[in-house]
C-alpha positions in Angstrom: 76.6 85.7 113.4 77.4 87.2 116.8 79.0 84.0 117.8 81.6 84.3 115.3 83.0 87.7 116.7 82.6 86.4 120.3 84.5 83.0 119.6 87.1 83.6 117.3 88.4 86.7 118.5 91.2 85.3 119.4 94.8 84.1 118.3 94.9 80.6 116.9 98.3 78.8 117.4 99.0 75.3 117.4 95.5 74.0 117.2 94.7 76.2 120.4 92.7 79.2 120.6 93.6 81.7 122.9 94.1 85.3 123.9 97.5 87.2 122.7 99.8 88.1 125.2 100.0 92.1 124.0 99.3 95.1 125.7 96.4 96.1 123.7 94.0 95.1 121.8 92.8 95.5 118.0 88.9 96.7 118.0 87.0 95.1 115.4 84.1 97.7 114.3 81.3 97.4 111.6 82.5 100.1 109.5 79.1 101.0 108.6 77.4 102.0 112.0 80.4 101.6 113.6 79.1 99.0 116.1 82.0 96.8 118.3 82.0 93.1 116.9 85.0 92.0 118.9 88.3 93.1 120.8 91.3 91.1 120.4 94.6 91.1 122.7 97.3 91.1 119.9 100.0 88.8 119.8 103.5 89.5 120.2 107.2 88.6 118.9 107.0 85.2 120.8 103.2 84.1 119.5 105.0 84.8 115.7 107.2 82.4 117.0 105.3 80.0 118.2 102.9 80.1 115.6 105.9 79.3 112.9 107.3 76.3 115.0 104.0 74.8 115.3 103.8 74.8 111.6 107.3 73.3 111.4 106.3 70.7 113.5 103.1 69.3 111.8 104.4 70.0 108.5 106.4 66.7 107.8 103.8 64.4 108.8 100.9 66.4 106.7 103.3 66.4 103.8 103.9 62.1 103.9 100.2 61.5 104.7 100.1 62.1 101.0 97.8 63.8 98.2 94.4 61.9 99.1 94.8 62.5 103.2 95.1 66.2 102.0 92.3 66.0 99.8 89.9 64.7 102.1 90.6 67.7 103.9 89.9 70.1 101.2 86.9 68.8 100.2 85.6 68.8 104.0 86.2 72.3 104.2 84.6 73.4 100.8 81.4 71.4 102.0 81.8 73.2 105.6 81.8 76.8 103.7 78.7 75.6 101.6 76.9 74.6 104.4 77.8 78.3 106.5 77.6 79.9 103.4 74.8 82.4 105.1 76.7 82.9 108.4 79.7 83.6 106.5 78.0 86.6 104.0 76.6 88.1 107.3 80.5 88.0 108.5 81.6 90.0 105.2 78.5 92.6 105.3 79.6 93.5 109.4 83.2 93.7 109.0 84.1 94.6 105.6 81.1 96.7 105.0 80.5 94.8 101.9 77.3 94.7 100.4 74.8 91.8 100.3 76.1 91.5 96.2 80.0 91.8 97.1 79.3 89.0 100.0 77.7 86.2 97.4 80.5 87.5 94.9 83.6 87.0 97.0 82.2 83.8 98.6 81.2 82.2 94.7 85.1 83.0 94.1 86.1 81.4 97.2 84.2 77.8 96.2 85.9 78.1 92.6 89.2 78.5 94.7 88.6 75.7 97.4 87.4 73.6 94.8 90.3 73.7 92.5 92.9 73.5 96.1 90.9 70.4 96.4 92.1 69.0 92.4 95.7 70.7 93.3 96.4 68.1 96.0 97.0 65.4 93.2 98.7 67.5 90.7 102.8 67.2 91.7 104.2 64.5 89.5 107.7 63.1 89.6 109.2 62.9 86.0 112.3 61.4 84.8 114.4 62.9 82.5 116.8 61.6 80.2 120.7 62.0 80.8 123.6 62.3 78.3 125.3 60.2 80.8 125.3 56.4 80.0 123.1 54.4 82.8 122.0 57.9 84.6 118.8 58.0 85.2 117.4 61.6 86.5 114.7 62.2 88.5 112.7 65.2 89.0 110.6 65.6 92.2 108.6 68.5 93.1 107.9 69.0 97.1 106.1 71.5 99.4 108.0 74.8 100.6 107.5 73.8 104.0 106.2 76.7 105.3 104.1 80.2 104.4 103.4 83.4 105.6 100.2 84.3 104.2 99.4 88.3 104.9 95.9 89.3 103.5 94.2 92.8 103.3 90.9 94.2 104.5 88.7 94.2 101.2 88.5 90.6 100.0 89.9 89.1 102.7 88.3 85.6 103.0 88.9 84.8 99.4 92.5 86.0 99.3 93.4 84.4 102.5 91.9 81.0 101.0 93.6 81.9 97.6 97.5 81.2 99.1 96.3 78.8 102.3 94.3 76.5 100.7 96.6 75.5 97.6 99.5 75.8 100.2 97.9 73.2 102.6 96.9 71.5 99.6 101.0 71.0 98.5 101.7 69.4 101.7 102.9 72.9 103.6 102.3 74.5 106.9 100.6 77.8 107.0 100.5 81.0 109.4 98.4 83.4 108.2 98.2 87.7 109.4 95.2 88.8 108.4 94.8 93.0 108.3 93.8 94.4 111.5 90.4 95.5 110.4 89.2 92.2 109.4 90.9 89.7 111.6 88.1 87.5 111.5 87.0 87.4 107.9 90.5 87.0 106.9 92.2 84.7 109.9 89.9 83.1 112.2 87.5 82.4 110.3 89.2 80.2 108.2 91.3 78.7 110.8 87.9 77.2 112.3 86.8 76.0 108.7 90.1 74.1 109.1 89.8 72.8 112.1 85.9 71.5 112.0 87.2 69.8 108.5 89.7 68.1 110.6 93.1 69.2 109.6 95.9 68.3 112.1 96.8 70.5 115.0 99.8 73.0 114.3 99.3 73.1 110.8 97.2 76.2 110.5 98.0 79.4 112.6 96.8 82.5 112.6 98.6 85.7 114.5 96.6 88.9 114.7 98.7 91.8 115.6 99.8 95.1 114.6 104.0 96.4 113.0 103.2 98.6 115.8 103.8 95.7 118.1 106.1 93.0 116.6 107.7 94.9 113.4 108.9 93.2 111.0 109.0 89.7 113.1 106.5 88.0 111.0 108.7 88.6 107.6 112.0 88.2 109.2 111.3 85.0 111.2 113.5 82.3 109.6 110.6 79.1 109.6 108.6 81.0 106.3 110.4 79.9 102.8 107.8 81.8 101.2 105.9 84.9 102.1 102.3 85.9 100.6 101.1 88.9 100.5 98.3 91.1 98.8 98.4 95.1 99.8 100.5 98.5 98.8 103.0 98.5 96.7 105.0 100.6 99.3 104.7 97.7 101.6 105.5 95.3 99.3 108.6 97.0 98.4 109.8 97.0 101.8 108.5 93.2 102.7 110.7 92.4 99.1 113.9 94.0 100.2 113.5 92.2 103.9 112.8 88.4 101.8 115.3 89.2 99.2 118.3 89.5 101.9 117.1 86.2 103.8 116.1 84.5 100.2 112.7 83.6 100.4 110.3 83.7 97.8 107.5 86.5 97.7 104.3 86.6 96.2 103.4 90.3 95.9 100.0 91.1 94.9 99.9 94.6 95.1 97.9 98.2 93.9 96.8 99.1 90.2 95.5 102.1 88.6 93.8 100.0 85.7 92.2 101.6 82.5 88.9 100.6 80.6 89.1 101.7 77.4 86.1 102.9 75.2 86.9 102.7 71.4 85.2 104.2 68.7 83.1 100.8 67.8 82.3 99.6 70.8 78.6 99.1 72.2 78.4 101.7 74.3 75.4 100.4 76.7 77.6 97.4 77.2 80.6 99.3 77.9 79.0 101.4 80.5 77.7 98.4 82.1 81.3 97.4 82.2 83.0 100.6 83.2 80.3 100.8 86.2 81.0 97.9 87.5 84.2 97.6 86.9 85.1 101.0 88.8 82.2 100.5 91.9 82.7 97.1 93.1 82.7 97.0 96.5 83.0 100.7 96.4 85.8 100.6 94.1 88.2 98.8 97.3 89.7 96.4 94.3 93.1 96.6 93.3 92.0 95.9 89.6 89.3 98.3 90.1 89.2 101.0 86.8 90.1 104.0 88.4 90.5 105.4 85.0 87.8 105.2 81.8 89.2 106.3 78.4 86.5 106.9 76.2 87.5 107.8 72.0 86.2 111.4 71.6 83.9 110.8 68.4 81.5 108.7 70.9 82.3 110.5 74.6 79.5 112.4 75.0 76.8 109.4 74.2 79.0 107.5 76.6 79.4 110.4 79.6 75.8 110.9 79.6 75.0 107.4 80.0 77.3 106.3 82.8 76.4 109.6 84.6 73.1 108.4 84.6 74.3 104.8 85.6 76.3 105.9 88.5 73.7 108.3 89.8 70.9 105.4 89.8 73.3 103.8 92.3 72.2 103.0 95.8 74.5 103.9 98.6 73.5 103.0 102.1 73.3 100.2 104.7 75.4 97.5 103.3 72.5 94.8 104.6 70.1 95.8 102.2 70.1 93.9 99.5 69.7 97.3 96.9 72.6 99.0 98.5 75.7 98.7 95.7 77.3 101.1 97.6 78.3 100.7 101.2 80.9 101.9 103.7 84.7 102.4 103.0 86.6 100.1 105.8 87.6 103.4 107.9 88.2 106.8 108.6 91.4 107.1 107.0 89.8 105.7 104.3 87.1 107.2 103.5 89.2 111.0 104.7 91.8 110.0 102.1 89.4 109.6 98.9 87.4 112.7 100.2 90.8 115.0 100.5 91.4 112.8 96.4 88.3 114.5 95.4 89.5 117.6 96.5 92.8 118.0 95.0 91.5 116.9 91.9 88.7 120.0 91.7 91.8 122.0 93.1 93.3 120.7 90.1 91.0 121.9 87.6 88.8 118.9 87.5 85.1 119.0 86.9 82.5 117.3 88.9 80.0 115.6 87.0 78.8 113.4 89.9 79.5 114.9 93.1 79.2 112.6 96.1 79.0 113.3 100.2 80.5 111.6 102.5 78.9 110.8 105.7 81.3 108.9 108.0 82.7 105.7 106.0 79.8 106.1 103.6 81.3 107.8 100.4 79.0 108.3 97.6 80.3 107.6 93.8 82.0 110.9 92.2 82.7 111.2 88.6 85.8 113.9 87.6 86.8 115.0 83.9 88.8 117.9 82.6 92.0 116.4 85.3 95.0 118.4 83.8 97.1 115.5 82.2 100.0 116.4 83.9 98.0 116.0 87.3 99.7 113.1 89.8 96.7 111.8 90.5 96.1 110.3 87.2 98.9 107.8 87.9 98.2 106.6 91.2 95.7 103.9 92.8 92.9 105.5 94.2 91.0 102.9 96.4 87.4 104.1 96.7 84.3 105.7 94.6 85.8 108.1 92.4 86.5 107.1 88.7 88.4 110.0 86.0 87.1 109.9 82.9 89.7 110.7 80.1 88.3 111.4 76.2 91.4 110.5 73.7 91.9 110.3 69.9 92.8 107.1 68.1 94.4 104.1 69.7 98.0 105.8 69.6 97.1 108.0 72.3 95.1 105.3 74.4 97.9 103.0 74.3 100.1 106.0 75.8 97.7 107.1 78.2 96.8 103.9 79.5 100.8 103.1 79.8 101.3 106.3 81.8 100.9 104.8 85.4 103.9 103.1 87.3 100.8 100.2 87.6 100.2 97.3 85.7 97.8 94.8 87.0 94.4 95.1 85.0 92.3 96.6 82.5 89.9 96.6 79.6 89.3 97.2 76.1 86.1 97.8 74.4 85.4 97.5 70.3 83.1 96.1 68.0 86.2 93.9 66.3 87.8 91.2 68.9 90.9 91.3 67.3 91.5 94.4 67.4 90.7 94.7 71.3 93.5 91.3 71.5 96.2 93.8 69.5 95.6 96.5 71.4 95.9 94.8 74.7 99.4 93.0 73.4 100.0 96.3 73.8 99.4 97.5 77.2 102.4 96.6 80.5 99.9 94.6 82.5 100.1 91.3 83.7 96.0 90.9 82.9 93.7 92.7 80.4 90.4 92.0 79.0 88.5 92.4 75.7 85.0 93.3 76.0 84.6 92.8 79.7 85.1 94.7 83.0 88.8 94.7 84.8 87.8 92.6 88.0 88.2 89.2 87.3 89.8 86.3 88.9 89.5 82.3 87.5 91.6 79.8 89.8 92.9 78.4 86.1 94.5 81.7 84.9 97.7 83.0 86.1 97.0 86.2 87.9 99.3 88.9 89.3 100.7 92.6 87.6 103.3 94.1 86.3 105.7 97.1 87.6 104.3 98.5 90.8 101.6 96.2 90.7 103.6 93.1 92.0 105.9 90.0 91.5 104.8 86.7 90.7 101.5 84.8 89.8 99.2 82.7 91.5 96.2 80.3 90.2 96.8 77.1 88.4 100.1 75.9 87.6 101.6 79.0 88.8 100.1 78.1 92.3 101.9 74.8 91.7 105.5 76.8 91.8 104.3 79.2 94.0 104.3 76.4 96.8 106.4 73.8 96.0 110.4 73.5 94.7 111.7 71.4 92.4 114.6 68.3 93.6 116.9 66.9 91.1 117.8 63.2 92.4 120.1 61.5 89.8 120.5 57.7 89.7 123.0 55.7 88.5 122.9 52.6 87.3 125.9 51.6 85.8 129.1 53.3 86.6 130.2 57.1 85.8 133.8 57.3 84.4 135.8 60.3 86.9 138.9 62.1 85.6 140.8 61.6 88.5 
């Protein structure tokens, strides 16, 4: 694993690896011992540059070596993360801090993803459509973008990196990809050498590792990207939106959530805390469709709080390599001091602990808080950690409301003994996803994922993928003669 931090800590532009030209560098820690895996000189306004030419350059010729030239490529590099499918785990344990579980999940996720890039290269079809006009014949072609900017975040940063490069690349573009500054490798390099060993040309993958603090705004602003990519905060997506929407490129935002699993008054209750458990601790609750909220009908909360109080305190926090640990480290500092100081103002608040955790460094045990004043601010925001509020309500009308009151929509859940009635009740809710008798993390490369309000702009997955990357061309032919007024 050590030769991964030592070889690809560096910038990767136009099929070269090399050191940035900045006048610092990004450290790359383990966040769980906080061991150095790399140091990387950051690139600057000019590498941006570079990086986007490059991919202007080899982007013609990728495009006309056509669907099955692509493919080949595609299918090389899904083998190639097969093969390193071990090496690639240990990568996600040491930089994310994910555990050995959240490793083989995000990495089974990838495969699904590669594998369907792979059946995307042969999906564009030309169609002809008929004309009012006599002898017109119209033609509809659909053709790659040309180029993306692809900005990932720290917590599953290999499979949501792959999620917008590999269809992209698949489509015939050119990609440069940011990856977050605390997993540069996971989420850049990484899959730039996956890339590379499954022979894709030169130029056509890049990947800049920097910081704002260096280049700004340069990667958004740069006028090469037609579409930009990106999964993080909502208040950074706001301000990359405003930037695209006065240069008119496309964005893909993919952003927080503050998702609900709702417990009604028929649902199994084992099953359901299974659900809520899960669905709230993932990878220490770092998932934007985490449920940071867990409505539970009165008439059966108290079975239900005793139950997943007892679930969450049989949970294992620790060193991330051991294969018990469902709980590791939280990526940083600020991190981990933000959810503690969340914990805080929520007792402040009136809340009651019923699961208490410490933190020791990054390592934030799970907390469970009830008895939040409804009025209380933290109720309606994304809290990205180990802390889950659980909310007792009566009858559906007052779920619905509850559930609705967040400026989020991305995820959630709905638990009942009568399928239907989970299906109605989710018409109900402003989220772009919900589920009935599940947990709120899911993502299928078939299903068109992405949120509502806060929680982002556009979909990806499937045919949404297909517009995400390409645009449509109207070429008209015809073949008799059109009749002008003048």
């Amino acid at each position: 694993m050590s030769s991964y931090f030592t070889d690809l800590a560096q910038q990767y532009i136009d099929g070269e690896w090399r050191p940035g030209t900045g006048s610092w560098d990004i450290i790359d820690c383990n966040p769980y011992d906080g061991e150095k895996l790399a140091s990387i000189t950051i690139a600057t306004v000019d590498e941006i540059d570079q990086a986007y030419r490059a991919a202007a350059r080899a982007q013609g010729a990728w495009a006309s070596a056509g669907a099955f030239a692509r493919r080949a490529v595609l299918e090389k590099a899904l083998r190639l993360v097969e093969e390193r499918e071990a090496e690639i785990a240990d990568v996600i344990v040491a930089e994310l801090g994910g555990t050995r579980l959240k490793a083989a999940f995000e990495l089974h996720l990838a495969k699904e993803f590669l594998s369907e890039a792979v059946n995307l290269t042969t999906r564009p079809e030309t169609k002809v459509l008929p004309s009012p006009d006599p002898g017109k014949e119209n033609r509809l072609y659909r053709a790659p973008v040309g180029v993306v900017g692809v900005i990932s975040p720290f917590n599953f940063p290999f499979l949501l990196s792959l999620k917008s490069v590999a269809p992209a690349l698949a489509l015939g573009n050119g990609v440069v990809i940011k990856p977050h500054q605390d997993t540069p490798v996971t989420g850049g390099t990484l899959i730039a050498k996956l890339f590379e060993d499954a022979g894709l040309p030169a130029g056509l993958l890049n990947v800049i590792v920097t910081d704002i603090a260096e280049v700004g705004d340069a990667f958004i602003e740069h006028p090469v990207p037609k579409v930009i990519s990106f999964t993080g905060s909502d208040k950074i997506g706001r301000h990359l939106a405003t930037i695209c929407a006065g240069q008119f490129k496309r964005v893909i935002l993919e952003l927080g959530g503050n998702s609900a699993l709702v417990v009604l008054d028929d649902a199994d209750i084992d099953y359901a805390v299974d659900a809520a458990v899960f669905s709230r601790y993932v990878h220490q609750g770092q998932v934007c469709m985490a449920a940071n909220r867990v409505l539970v009908d009165r008439s059966v909360a108290g079975e239900f709080t005793d139950k997943f109080v007892a679930k969450v305190r049989s949970l294992k926090a620790g060193d991330p390599n051991d294969p018990l640990t469902v709980i590791g480290p939280l990526i940083n500092s600020s991190q981990a001091e933000s959810v503690s100081a969340t914990v805080e103002q929520a007792l402040a608040e009136g809340a009651t602990a019923l699961v208490r955790g410490t933190t020791t460094g990054n390592l934030v045990e799970p907390s469970v808080l009830t008895g939040l004043p409804a009025d209380s601010p933290l109720l309606r925001q994304e809290v990205f950690g180990p802390v889950v509020f659980l909310l007792p309500f009566d009858g559906e009308e007052e779920a619905v409301r509850l559930v609705n009151d967040t400026p989020y929509g991305l995820s959630g859940a709905v638990h009942t003994g009568d399928v239907e009635r989970g299906v109605r009740f989710a018409q109900r809710i402003d989220t772009g996803m919900f589920h009935v008798n599940d947990g709120t993390v899911h993502d299928e490369p078939l299903v068109p994922f992405g949120g509502e309000k806060n929680s982002g702009v556009g979909r990806l997955n499937g045919e949404t993928t297909l517009e995400a990357f390409t645009s449509l061309k109207w070429i008209s032919v015809q073949h008799g003669r059109s009749a002008f007024p003048f």
